[in-house]
C-alpha positions in Angstrom: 26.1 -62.6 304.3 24.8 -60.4 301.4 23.5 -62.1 298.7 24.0 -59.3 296.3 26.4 -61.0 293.7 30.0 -59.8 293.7 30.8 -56.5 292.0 32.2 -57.2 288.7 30.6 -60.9 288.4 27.5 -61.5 285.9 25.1 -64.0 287.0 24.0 -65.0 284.1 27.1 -66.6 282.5 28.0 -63.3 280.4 31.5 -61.7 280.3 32.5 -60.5 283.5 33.3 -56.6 283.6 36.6 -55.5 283.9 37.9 -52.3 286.2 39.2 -49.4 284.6 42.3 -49.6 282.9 41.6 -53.4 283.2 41.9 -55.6 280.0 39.0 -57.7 279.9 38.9 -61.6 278.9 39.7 -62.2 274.9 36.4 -62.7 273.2 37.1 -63.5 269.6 33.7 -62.6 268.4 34.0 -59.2 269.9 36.2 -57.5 268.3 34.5 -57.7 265.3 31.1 -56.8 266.3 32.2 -53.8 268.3 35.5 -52.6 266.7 35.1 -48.4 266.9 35.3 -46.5 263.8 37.2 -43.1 263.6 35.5 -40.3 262.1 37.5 -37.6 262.9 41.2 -36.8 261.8 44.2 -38.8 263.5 47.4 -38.5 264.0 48.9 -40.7 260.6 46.0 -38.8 258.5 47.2 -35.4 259.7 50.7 -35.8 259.0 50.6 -38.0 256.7 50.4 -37.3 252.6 48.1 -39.1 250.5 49.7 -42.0 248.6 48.9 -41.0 244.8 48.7 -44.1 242.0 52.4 -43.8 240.5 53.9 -44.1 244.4 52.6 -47.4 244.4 53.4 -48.4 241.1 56.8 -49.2 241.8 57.4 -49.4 245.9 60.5 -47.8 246.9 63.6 -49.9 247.8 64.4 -50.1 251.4 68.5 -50.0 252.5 70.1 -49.7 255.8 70.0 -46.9 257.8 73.5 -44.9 257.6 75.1 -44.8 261.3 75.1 -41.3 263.0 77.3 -38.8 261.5 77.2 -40.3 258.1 76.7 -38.8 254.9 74.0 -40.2 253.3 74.1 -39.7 249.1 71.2 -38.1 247.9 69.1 -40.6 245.5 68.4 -39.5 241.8 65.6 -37.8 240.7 63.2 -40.6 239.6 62.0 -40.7 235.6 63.8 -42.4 232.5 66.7 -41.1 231.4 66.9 -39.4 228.0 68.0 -41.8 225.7 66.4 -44.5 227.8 64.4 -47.5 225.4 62.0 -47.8 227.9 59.1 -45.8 229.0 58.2 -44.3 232.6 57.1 -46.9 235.1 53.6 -48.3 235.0 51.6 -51.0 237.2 51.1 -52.7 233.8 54.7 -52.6 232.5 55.9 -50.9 229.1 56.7 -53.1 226.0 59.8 -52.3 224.7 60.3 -51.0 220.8 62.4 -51.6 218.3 64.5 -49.7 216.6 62.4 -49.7 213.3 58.8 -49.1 215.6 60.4 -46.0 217.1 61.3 -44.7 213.9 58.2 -44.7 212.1 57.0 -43.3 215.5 59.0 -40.7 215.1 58.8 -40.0 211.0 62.0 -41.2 210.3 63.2 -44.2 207.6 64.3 -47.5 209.3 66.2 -48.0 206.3 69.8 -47.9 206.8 72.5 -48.8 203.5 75.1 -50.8 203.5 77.5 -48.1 202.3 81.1 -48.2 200.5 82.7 -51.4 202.2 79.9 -53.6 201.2 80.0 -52.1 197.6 83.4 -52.2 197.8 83.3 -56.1 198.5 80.7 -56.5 196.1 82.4 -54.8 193.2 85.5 -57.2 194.3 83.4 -59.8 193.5 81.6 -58.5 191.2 84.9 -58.5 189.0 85.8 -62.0 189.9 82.9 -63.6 188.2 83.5 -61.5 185.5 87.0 -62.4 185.0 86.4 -66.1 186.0 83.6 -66.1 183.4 86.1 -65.2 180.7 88.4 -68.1 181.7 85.9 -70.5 181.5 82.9 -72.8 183.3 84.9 -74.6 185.9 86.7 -71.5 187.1 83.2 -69.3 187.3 82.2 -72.4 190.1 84.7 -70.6 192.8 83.0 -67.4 193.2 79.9 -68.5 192.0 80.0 -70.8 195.6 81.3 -68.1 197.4 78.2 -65.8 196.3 75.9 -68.5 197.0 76.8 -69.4 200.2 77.2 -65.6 201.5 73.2 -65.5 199.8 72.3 -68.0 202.3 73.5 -67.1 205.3 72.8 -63.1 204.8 69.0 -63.7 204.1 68.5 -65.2 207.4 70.0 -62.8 209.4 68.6 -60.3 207.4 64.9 -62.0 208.1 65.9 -62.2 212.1 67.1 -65.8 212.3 70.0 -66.4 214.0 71.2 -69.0 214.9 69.7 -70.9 211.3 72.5 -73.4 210.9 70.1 -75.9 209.1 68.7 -73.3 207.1 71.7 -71.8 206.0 72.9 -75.4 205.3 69.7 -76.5 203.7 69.8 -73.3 201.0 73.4 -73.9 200.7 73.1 -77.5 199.8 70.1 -76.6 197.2 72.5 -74.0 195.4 75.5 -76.9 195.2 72.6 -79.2 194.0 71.5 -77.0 191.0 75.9 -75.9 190.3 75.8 -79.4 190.3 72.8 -80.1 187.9 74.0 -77.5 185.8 77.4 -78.9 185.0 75.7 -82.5 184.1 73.1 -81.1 181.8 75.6 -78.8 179.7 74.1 -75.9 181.5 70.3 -75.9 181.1 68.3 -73.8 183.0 65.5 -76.3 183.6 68.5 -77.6 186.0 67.8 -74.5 188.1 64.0 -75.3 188.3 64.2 -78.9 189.0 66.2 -78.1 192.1 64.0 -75.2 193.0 61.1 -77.5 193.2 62.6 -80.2 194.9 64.0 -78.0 197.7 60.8 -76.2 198.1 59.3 -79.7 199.1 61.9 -80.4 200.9 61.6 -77.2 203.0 58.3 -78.0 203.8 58.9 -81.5 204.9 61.5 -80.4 207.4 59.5 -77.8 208.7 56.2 -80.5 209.1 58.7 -82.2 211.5 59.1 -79.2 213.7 57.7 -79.3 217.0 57.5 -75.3 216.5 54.8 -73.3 217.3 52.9 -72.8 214.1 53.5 -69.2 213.3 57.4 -69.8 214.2 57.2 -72.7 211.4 55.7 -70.5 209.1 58.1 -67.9 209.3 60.7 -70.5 209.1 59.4 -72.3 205.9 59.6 -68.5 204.1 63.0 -67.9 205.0 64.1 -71.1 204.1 62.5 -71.0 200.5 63.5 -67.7 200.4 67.1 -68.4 201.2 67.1 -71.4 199.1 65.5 -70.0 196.4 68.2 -67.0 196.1 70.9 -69.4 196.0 69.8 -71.6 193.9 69.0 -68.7 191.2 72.1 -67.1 191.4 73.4 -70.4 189.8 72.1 -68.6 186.2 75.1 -67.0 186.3 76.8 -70.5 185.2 74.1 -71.4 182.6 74.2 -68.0 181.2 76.6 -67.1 178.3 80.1 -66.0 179.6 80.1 -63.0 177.4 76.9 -61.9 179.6 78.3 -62.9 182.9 81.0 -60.7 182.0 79.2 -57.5 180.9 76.5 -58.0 183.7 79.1 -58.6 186.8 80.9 -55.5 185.7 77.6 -53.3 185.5 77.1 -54.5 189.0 80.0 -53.8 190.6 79.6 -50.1 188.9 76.1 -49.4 189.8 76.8 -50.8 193.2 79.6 -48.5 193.7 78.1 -45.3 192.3 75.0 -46.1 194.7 77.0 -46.0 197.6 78.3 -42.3 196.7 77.1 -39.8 199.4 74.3 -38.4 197.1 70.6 -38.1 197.8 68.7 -41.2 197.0 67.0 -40.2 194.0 69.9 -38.9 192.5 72.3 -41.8 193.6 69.7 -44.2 191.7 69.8 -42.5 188.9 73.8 -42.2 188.5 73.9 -45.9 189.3 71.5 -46.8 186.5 73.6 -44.6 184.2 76.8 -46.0 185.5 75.9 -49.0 184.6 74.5 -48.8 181.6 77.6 -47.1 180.8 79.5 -50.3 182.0 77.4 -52.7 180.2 78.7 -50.3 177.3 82.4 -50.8 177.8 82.4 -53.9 178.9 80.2 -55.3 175.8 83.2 -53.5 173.2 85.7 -55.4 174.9 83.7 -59.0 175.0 82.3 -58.4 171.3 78.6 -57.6 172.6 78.4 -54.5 171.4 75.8 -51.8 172.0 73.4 -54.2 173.5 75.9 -54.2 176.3 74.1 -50.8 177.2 70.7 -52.6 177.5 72.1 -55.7 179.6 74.4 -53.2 181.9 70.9 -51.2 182.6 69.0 -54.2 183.2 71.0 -56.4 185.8 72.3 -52.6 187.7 68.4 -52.3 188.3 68.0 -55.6 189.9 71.1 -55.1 191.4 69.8 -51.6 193.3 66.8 -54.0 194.0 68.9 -56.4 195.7 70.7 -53.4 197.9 67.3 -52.1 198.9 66.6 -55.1 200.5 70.0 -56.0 202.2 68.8 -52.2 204.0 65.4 -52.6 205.5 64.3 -52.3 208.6 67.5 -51.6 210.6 70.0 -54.3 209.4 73.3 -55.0 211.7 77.1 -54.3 210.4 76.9 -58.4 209.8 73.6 -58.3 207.0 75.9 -55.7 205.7 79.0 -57.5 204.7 76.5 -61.0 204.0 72.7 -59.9 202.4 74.3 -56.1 201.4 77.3 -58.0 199.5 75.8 -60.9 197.8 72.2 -60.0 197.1 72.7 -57.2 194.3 74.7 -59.9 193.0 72.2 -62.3 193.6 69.1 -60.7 192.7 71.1 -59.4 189.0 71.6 -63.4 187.9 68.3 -63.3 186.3 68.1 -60.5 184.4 71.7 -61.2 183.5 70.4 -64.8 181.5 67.8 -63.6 180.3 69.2 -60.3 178.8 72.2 -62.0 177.3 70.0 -65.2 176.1 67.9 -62.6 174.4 71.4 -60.1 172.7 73.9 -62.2 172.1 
């Protein structure tokens, strides 16, 4: 017997060698300590195009493979389309812009006005206060309530809120408050601040009790005040004299309407101021005011444009229209309205 070992068989205890073509026992370790590299071209890096960054932002989707003999549709060209809101694909994503950013992106005004049936509707009522005013206290409270409560609910939406039921309520319940403060103290305006104050710290108590993030609370407490405090002061159209609420609703409804004429801007404020001092000055010959009807009609028309420049920033929707774009000129003229007519008649 030859006591050369066997062909194939190491002696001492390493891997046996295996024949050609032969796989040879599994080594785990092996693999990775003698895995070949390839350092010339193969078959997938001849053939095969380089995958650039933007193929593998978004991967393609896969679908079934159409049977023989079918038709297969041929897939869109890739990109946004062109009136797309969002921006090509990118591994980190694309935030998506408003309105209002993309227009001062682009150079334009995000300001959109309410136009004529808004200034129709305010005119309308507009007129009613007037008329009510000339009846007497009690019948001023129906329109008055009805400007109030359109006040509260239009500055919300106008500030982004929506749904701002307790809001809404909570100005709505400040402007009843201060109608109702009014009336008891034979109209005195310290009525109107009594309630303001109170309903500012009330605001902020309710808004202490929010489980809100901070900046949401914030945000909340200013619209709230805000709303509140609008409503509240267009009660000073029932502590002001009826002979001004008269004059000053009508100047309102006519510089509202003249601003909505398709003019340029600078010329539509202008015939709007006119307008209504021109109002103020037929409006004060029938109540007995007088040519200090002029000066009144000019005075609440320019807190009344005021008013309609903010019911139109930043984009508003057809609903801040016919709310914030109807009431606020209204709204925003109450002031200038008691003053004025505390100061002429």
């Amino acid at each position: 017997m030859s006591n050369q070992p066997y062909e194939g068989y190491d002696p001492y205890g390493q891997q046996p060698q295996a024949w050609p073509g032969q796989q040879p026992y599994d080594d785990p370790y092996a693999a990775q300590q003698n895995t070949q590299q390839w350092q010339g071209q193969t078959w997938e890096t001849q053939t095969q195009q380089p995958v650039t960054a933007a193929e593998t932002a978004y991967p393609p989707q896969q679908g079934y493979a159409a049977p023989a003999g079918d038709e297969v549709p041929e897939a869109p060209a890739p990109g946004p389309a062109p009136d797309s809101a969002y921006g090509p694909a990118t591994v980190g994503g694309n935030t998506r812009l408003t309105d209002a950013q993309r227009a001062r992106a682009e150079g334009r005004s995000p300001v959109i006005e309410p136009g004529m049936q808004p200034a129709a509707l305010t005119a309308l009522l507009g007129l009613l206060l007037a008329g009510a005013a000339a009846v007497g206290t009690y019948a001023l409270l129906v329109p008055l309530v009805a400007l109030q409560a359109v006040t509260a609910a239009g500055w919300f939406r106008l500030n982004g809120m929506w749904p701002a039921r307790q809001g809404i309520a909570l100005g709505f319940a400040g402007a009843l408050a201060a109608d109702a403060a009014l009336l008891v103290s034979d109209r005195s305006p310290s009525a109107i601040l009594g309630t303001l104050g109170v309903w500012v710290l009330l605001s902020l108590v309710l808004q202490l009790r929010s489980h809100a993030d901070p900046d949401e609370r914030m945000y909340g407490l200013m619209a709230t005040v805000a709303a509140a405090a609008l409503a509240i002061v267009a009660g000073g159209y029932l502590a002001a004299d009826a002979d001004a609420v008269t004059v000053g609703a009508i100047a309102v409804a006519v510089a509202v309407l003249a601003r909505a004429l398709p003019l340029p801007t600078p010329a539509s404020v202008v015939v709007a101021l006119l307008a209504a001092a021109g109002a103020g000055v037929a409006a004060g010959a029938m109540t007995g005011l007088g040519t200090p009807g002029a000066l009144l009609g000019a005075g609440a028309g320019a807190c009344a444009l005021i008013g309609h420049r903010v019911a139109s920033y930043d984009y508003p929707s057809r609903f801040v229209h016919f709310t914030a774009g109807v009431a606020l000129p209204l709204s925003a003229a109450a002031p200038a309205v008691y003053v004025l007519g505390r100061a002429l008649v």
